[in-house]
Biotite code that builds the C-alpha atoms (Angstrom):
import biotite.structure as struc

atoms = struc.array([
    struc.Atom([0.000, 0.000, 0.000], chain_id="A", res_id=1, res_name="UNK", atom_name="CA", element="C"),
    struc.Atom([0.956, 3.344, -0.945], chain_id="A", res_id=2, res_name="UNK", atom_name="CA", element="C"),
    struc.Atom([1.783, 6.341, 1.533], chain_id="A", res_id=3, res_name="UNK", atom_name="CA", element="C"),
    struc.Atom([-1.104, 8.420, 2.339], chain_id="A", res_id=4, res_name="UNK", atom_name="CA", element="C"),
    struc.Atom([-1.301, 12.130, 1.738], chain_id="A", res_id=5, res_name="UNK", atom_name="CA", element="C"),
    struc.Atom([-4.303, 13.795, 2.877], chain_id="A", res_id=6, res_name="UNK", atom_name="CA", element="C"),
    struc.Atom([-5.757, 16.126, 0.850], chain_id="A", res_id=7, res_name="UNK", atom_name="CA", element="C"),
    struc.Atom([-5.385, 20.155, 1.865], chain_id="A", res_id=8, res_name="UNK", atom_name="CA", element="C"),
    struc.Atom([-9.465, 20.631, 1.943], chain_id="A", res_id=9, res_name="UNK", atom_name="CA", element="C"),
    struc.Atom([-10.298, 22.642, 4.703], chain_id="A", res_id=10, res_name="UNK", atom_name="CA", element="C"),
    struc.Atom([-14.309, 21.946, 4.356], chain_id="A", res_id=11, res_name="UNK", atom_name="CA", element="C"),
    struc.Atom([-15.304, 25.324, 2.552], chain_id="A", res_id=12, res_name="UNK", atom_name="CA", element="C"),
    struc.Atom([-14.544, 24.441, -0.865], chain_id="A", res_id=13, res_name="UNK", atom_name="CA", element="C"),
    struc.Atom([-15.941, 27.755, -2.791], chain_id="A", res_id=14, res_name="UNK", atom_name="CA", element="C"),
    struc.Atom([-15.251, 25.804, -5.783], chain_id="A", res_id=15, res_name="UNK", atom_name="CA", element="C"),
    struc.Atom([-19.317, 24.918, -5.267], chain_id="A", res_id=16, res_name="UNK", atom_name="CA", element="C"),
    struc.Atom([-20.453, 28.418, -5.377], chain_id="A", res_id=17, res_name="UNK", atom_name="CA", element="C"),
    struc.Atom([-18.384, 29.031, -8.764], chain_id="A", res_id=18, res_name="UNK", atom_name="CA", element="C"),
    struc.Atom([-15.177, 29.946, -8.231], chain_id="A", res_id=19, res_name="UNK", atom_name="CA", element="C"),
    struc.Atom([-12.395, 28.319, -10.059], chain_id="A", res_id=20, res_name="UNK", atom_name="CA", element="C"),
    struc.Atom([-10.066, 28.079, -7.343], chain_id="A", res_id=21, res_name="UNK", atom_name="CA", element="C"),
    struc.Atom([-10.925, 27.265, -3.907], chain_id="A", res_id=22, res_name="UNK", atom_name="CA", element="C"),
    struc.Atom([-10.823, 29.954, -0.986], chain_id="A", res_id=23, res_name="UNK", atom_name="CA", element="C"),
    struc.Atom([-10.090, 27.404, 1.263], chain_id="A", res_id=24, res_name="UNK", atom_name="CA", element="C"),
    struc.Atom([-6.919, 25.683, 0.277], chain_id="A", res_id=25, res_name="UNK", atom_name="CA", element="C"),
    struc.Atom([-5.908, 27.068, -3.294], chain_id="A", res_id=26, res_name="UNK", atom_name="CA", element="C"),
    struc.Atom([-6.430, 24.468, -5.365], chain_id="A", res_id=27, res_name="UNK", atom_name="CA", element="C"),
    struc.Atom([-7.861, 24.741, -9.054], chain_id="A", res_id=28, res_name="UNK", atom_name="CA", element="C"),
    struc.Atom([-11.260, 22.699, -9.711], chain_id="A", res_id=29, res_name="UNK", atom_name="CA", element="C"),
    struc.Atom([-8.973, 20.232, -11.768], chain_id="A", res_id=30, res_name="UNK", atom_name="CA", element="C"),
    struc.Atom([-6.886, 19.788, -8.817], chain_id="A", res_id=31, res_name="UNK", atom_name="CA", element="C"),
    struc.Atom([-9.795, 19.303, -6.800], chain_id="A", res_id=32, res_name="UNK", atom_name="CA", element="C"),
    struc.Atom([-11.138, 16.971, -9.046], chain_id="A", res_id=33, res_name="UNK", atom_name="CA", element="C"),
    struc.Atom([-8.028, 14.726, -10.380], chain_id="A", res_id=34, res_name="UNK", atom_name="CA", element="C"),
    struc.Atom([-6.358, 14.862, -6.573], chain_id="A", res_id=35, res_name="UNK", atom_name="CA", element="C"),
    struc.Atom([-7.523, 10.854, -5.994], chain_id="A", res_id=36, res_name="UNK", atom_name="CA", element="C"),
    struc.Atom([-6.289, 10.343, -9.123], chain_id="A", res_id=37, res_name="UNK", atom_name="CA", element="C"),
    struc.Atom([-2.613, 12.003, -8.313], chain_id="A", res_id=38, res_name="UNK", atom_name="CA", element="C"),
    struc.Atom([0.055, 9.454, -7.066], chain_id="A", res_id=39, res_name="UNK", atom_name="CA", element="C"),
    struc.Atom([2.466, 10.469, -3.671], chain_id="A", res_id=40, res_name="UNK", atom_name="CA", element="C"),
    struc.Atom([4.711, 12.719, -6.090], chain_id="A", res_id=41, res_name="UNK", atom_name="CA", element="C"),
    struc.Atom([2.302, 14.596, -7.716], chain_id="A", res_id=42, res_name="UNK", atom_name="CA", element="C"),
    struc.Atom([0.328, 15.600, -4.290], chain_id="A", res_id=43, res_name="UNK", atom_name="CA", element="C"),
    struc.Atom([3.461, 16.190, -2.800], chain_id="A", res_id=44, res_name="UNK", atom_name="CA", element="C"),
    struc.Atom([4.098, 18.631, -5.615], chain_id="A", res_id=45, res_name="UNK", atom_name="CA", element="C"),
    struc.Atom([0.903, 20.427, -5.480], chain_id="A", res_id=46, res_name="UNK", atom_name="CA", element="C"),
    struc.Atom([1.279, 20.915, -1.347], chain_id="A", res_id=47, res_name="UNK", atom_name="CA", element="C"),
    struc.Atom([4.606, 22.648, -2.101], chain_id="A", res_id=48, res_name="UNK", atom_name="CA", element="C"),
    struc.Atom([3.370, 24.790, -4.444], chain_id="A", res_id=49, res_name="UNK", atom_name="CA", element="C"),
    struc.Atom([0.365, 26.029, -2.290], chain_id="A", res_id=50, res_name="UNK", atom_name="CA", element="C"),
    struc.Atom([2.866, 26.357, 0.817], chain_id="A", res_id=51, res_name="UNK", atom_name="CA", element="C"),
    struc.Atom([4.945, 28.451, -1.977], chain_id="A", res_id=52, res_name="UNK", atom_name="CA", element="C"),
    struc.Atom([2.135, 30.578, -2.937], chain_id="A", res_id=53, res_name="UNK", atom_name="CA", element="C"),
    struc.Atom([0.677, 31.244, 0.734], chain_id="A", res_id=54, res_name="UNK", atom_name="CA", element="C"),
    struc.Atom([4.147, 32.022, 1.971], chain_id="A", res_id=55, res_name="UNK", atom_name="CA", element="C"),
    struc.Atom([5.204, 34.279, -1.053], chain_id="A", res_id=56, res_name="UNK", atom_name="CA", element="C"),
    struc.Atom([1.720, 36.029, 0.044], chain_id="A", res_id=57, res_name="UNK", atom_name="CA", element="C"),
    struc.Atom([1.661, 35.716, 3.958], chain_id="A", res_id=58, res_name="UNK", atom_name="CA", element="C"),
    struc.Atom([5.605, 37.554, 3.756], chain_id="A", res_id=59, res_name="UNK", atom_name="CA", element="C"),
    struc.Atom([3.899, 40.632, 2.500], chain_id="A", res_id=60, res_name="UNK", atom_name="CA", element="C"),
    struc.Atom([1.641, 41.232, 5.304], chain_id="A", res_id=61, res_name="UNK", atom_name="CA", element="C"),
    struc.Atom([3.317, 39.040, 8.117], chain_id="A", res_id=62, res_name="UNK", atom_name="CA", element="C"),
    struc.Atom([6.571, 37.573, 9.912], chain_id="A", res_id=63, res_name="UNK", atom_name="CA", element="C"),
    struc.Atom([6.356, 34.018, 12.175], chain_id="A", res_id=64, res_name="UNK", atom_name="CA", element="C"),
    struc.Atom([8.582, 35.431, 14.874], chain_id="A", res_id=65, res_name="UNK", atom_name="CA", element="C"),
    struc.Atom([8.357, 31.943, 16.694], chain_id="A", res_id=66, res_name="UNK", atom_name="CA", element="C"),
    struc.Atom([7.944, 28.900, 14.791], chain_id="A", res_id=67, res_name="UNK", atom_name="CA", element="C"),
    struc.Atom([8.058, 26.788, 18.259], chain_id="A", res_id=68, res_name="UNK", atom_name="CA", element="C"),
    struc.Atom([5.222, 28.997, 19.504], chain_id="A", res_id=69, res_name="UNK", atom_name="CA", element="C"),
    struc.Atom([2.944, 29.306, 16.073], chain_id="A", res_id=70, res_name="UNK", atom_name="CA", element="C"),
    struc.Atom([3.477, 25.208, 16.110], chain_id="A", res_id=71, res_name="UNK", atom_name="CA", element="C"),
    struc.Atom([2.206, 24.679, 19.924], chain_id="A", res_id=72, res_name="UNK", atom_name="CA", element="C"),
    struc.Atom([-0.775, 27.285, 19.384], chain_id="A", res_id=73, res_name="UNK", atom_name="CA", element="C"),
    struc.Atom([-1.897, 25.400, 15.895], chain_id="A", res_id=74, res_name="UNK", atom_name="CA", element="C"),
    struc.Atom([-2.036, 21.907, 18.368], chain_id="A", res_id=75, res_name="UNK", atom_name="CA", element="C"),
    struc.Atom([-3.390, 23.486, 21.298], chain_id="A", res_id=76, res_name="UNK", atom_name="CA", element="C"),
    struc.Atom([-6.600, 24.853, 19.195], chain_id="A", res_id=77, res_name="UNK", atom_name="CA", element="C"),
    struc.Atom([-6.203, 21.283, 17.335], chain_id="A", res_id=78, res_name="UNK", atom_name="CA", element="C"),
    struc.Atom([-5.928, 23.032, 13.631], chain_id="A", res_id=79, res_name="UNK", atom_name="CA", element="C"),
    struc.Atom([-5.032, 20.767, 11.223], chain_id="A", res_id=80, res_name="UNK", atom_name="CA", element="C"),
    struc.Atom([-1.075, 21.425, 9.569], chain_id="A", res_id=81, res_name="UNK", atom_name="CA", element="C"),
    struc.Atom([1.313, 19.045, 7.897], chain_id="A", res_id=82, res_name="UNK", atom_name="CA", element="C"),
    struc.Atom([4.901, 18.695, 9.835], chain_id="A", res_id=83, res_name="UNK", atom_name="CA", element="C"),
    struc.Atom([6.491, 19.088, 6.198], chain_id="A", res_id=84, res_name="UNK", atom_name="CA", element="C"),
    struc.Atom([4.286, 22.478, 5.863], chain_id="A", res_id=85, res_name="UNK", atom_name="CA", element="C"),
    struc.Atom([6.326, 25.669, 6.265], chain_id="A", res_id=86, res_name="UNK", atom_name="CA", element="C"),
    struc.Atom([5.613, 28.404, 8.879], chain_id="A", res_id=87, res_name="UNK", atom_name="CA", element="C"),
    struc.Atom([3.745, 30.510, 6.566], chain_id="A", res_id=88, res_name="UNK", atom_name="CA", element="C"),
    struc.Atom([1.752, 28.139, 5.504], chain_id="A", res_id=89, res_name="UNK", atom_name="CA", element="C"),
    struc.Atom([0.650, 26.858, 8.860], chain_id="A", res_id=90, res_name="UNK", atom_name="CA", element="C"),
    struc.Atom([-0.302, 31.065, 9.913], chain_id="A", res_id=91, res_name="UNK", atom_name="CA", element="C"),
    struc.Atom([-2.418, 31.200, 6.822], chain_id="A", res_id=92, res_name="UNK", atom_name="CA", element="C"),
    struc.Atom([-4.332, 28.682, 8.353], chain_id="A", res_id=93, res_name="UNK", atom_name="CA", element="C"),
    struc.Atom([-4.493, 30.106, 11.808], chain_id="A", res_id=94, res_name="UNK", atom_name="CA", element="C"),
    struc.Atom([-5.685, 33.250, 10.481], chain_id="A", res_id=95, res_name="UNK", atom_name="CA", element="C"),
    struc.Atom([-8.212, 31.349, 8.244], chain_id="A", res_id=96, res_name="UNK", atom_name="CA", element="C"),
    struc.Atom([-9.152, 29.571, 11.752], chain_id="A", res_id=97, res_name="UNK", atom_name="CA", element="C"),
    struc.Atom([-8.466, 32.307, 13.881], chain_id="A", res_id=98, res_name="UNK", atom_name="CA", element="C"),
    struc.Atom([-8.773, 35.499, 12.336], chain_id="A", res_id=99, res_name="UNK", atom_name="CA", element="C"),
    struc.Atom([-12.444, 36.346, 14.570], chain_id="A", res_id=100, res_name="UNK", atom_name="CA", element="C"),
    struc.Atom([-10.855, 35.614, 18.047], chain_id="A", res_id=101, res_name="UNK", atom_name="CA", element="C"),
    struc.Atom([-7.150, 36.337, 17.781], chain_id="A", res_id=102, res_name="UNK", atom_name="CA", element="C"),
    struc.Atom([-5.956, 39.481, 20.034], chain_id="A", res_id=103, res_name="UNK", atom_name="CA", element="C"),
    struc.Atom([-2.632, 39.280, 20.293], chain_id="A", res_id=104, res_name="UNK", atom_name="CA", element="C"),
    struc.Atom([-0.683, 37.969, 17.372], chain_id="A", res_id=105, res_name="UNK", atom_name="CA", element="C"),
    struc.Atom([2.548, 37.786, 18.963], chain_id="A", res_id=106, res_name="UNK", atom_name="CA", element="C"),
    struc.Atom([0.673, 34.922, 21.572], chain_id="A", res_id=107, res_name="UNK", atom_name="CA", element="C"),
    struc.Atom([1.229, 32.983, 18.383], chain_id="A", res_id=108, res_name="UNK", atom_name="CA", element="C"),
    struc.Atom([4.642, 33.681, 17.408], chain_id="A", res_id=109, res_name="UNK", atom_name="CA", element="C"),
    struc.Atom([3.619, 36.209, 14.523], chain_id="A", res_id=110, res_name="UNK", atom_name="CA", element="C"),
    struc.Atom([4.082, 39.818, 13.995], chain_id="A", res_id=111, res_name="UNK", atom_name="CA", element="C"),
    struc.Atom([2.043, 41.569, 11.433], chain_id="A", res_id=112, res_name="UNK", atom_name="CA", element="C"),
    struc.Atom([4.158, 44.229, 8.983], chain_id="A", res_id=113, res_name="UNK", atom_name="CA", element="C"),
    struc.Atom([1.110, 47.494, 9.179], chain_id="A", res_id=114, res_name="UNK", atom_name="CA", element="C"),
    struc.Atom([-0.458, 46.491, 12.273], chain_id="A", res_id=115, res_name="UNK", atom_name="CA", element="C"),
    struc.Atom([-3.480, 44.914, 10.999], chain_id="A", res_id=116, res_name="UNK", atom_name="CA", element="C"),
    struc.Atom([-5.381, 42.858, 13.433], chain_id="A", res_id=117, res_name="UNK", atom_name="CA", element="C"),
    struc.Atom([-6.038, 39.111, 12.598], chain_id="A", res_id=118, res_name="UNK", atom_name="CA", element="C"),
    struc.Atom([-9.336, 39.587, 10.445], chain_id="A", res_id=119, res_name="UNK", atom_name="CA", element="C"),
    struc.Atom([-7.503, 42.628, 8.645], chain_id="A", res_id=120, res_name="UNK", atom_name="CA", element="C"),
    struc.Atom([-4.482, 40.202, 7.984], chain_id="A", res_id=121, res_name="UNK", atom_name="CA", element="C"),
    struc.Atom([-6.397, 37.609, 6.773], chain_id="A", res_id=122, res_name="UNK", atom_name="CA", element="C"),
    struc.Atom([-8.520, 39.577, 4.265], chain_id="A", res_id=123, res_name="UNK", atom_name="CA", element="C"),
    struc.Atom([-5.850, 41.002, 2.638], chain_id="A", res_id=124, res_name="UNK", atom_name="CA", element="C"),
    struc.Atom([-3.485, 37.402, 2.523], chain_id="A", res_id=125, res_name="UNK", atom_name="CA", element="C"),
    struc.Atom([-7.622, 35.787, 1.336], chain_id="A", res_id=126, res_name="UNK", atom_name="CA", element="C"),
    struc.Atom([-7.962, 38.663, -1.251], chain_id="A", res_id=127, res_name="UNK", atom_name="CA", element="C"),
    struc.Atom([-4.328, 38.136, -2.881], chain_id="A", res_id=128, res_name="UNK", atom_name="CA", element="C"),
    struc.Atom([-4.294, 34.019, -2.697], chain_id="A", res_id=129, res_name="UNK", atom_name="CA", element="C"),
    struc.Atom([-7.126, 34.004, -4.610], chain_id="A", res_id=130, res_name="UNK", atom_name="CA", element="C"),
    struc.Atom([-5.930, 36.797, -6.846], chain_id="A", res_id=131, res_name="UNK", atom_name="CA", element="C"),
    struc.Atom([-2.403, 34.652, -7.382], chain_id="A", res_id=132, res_name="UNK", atom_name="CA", element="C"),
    struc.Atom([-4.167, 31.557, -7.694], chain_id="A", res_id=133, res_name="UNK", atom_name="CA", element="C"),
    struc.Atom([-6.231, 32.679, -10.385], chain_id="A", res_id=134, res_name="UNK", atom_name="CA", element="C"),
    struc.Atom([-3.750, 33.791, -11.834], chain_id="A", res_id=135, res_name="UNK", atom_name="CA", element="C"),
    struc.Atom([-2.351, 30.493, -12.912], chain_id="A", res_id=136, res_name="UNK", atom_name="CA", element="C"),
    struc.Atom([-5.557, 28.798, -13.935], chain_id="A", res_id=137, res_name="UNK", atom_name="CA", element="C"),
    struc.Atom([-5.408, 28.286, -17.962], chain_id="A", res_id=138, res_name="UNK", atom_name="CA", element="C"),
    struc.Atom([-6.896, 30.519, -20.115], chain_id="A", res_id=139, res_name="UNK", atom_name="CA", element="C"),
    struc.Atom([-9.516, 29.785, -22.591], chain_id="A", res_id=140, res_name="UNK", atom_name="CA", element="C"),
    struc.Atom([-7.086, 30.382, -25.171], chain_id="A", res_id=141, res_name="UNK", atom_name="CA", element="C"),
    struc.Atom([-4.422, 27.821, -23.940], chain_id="A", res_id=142, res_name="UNK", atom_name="CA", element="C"),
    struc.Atom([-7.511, 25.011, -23.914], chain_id="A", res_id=143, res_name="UNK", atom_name="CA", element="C"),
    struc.Atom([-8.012, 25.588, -27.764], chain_id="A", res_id=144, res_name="UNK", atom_name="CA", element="C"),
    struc.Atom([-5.442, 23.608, -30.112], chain_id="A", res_id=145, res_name="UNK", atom_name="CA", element="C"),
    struc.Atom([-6.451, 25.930, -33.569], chain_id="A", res_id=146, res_name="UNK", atom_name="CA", element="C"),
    struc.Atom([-4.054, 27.068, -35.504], chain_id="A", res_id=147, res_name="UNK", atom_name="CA", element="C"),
    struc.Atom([-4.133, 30.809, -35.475], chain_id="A", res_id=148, res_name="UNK", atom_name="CA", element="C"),
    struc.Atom([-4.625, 32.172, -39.126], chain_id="A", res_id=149, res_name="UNK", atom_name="CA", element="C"),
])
């Protein structure tokens, strides 16, 4: 048997309302779709790039200050995170999780850049994942194989 990579659904797949790329964890509707399909390799792949893409975005808004603490605040609320899954990545979630009841971000090893609160942090890092993700979704030009005339 195969090792087992669970899937980065988070349980409010968008992806149902009509967007092409999920607010919850990033992935594309074809992602979504083909991920049983996708052997260890290729969901290994597509984690790395998500982690990639919510870090590149979480760095413009936020710093983890302490990993340790971030880490022992994501198992102490029980939020789901990957031990592979970089820093980044795992405060994207907490804000996701958090972003209505966190006070002090620096009780969870994180510093926001502007002094945004949690729900102001989150918006903005929501509002450019979705942007970026879209942003590498094919275009209905790259689905059509005509020659151009």
């Amino acid at each position: 048997m195969g090792e087992r990579i669970v899937s980065p659904c988070v349980g409010v797949c968008s992806t149902t309302l009509g967007d092409r790329v999920c607010r919850g964890c990033q992935r594309t509707n074809d992602e979504i779709r083909d991920w049983p399909a996708y052997g260890g390799d290729e969901r290994r792949d597509r984690l790395a790039r998500i982690d990639r893409l919510r870090g590149e975005i979480a760095a413009r808004y936020l710093v983890v200050e302490d990993a340790a603490l971030l880490e022992s605040q994501l198992r102490r609320h029980r939020i789901r995170f990957r031990e592979e899954q970089p820093a980044l990545s795992r405060a994207v979630e907490l804000l996701r999780v958090g972003r209505g009841r966190i006070r002090e971000l620096s009780r969870y090893g994180l510093a926001g850049l502007e002094h945004q609160d949690a729900a102001a942090l989150h918006a903005a890092i929501a509002r450019d994942l979705l942007a970026a993700a879209d942003r590498r979704l094919p275009t209905s030009s790259d689905a059509t194989d005509l020659p151009t005339p």
